[in-house]
C-alpha positions in Angstrom: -56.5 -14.8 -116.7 -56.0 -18.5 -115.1 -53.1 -20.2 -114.5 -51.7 -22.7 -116.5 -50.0 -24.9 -113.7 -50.5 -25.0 -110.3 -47.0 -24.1 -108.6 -45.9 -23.9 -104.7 -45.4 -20.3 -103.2 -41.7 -21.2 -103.0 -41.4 -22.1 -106.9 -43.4 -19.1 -107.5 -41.0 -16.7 -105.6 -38.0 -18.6 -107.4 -39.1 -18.1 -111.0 -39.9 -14.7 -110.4 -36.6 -14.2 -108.9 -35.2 -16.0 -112.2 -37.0 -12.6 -114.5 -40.2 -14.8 -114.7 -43.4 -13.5 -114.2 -45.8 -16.2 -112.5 -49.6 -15.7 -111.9 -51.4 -18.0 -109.2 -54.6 -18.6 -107.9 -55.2 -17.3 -104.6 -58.4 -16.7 -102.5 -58.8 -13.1 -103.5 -57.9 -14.0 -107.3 -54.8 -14.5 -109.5 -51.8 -13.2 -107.8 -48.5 -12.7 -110.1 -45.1 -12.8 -108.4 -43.2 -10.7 -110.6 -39.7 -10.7 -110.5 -36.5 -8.3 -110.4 -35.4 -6.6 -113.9 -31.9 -6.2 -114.8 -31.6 -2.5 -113.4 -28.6 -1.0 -111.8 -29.0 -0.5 -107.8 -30.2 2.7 -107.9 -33.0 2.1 -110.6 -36.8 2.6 -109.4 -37.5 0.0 -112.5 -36.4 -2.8 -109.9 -39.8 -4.9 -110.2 -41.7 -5.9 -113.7 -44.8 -5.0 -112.4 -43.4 -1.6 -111.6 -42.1 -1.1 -115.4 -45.4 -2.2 -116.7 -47.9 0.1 -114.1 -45.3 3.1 -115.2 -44.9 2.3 -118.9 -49.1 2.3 -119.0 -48.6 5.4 -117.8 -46.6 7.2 -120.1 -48.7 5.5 -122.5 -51.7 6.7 -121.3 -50.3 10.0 -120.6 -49.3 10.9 -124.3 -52.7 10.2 -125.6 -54.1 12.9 -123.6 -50.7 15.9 -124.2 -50.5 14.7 -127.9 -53.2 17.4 -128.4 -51.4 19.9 -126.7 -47.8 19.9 -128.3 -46.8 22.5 -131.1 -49.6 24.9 -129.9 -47.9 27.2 -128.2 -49.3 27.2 -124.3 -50.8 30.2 -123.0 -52.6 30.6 -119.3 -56.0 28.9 -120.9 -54.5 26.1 -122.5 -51.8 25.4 -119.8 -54.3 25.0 -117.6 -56.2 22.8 -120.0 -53.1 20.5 -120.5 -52.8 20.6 -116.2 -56.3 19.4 -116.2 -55.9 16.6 -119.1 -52.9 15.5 -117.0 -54.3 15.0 -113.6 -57.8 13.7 -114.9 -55.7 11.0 -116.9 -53.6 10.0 -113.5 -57.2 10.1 -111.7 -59.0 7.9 -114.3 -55.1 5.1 -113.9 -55.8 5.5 -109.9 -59.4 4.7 -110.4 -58.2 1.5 -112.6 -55.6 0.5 -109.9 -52.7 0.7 -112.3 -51.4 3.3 -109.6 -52.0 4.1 -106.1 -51.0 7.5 -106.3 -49.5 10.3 -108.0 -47.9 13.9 -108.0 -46.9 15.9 -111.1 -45.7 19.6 -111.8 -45.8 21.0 -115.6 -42.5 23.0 -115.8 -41.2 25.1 -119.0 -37.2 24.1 -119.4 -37.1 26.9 -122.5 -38.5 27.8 -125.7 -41.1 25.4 -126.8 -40.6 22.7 -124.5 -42.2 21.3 -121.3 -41.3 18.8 -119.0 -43.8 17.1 -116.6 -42.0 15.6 -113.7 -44.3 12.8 -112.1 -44.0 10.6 -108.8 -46.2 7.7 -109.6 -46.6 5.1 -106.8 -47.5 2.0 -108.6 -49.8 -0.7 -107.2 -48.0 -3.3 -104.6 -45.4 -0.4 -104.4 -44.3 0.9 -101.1 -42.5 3.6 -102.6 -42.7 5.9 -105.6 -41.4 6.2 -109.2 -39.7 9.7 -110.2 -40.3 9.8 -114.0 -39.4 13.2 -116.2 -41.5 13.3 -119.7 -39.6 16.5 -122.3 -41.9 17.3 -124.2 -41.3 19.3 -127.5 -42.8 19.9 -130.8 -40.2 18.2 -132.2 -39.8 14.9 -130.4 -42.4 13.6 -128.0 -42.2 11.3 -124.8 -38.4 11.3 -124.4 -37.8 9.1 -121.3 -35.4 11.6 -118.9 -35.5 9.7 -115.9 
């Protein structure tokens, strides 16, 4: 990716206080400045880089628990799913979509999971408490 224009540090803070995201050329590479989102104050979505590192994520994530859902889970295949889930946070890490991660597979009654995860995104000094439900019914609901 290369910039279009070439824009001052200044502008590029501006525009990506305006929503904008702005990508510039910098010695170690193309930077972006990405800007606030409309969130309320206590939102963890704040940042459009952080929506975009956690929506990849979730993305990511029901590729690999799409197998999983409707099979009923017993010790083998819970640990299975555990496995799928941490590899897949590993192989984001690796990518530097994330810095780092901690998740816990939880049953909230019959036939249904929830995997709570605190993702730290990249350029993120703090982390992102997301809640998948998963069911057989509906998949990927976004809790919180």
């Amino acid at each position: 990716v290369v910039p279009l224009f070439n824009v001052k540090d200044s502008i590029a803070n501006k525009l990506s206080t305006l929503g904008y995201v702005v990508l510039t050329q910098k010695q170690k590479g193309t930077t972006v400045y990405s800007g606030d989102l409309a969130t309320s104050d206590a939102s963890d979505f704040d940042y459009i880089s952080t929506a975009l590192a956690i929506s990849e994520v979730l993305k990511r994530l029901e590729a690999v628990i799409e197998p999983y859902l409707g099979r009923g889970l017993d010790l083998p295949l819970a640990a299975a799913l555990n496995n799928s889930v941490d590899s897949e946070l590993r192989s984001t890490a690796a990518l530097g979509i994330i810095n780092g991660y901690e998740f816990v597979i939880s049953r909230v009654g019959a036939n249904n999971l929830a995997i709570n995860l605190k993702i730290t995104p990249k350029e993120e000094l703090r982390a992102v408490s997301v809640t998948l439900a998963l069911s057989p019914d509906t998949t990927f609901n976004l809790e919180g």
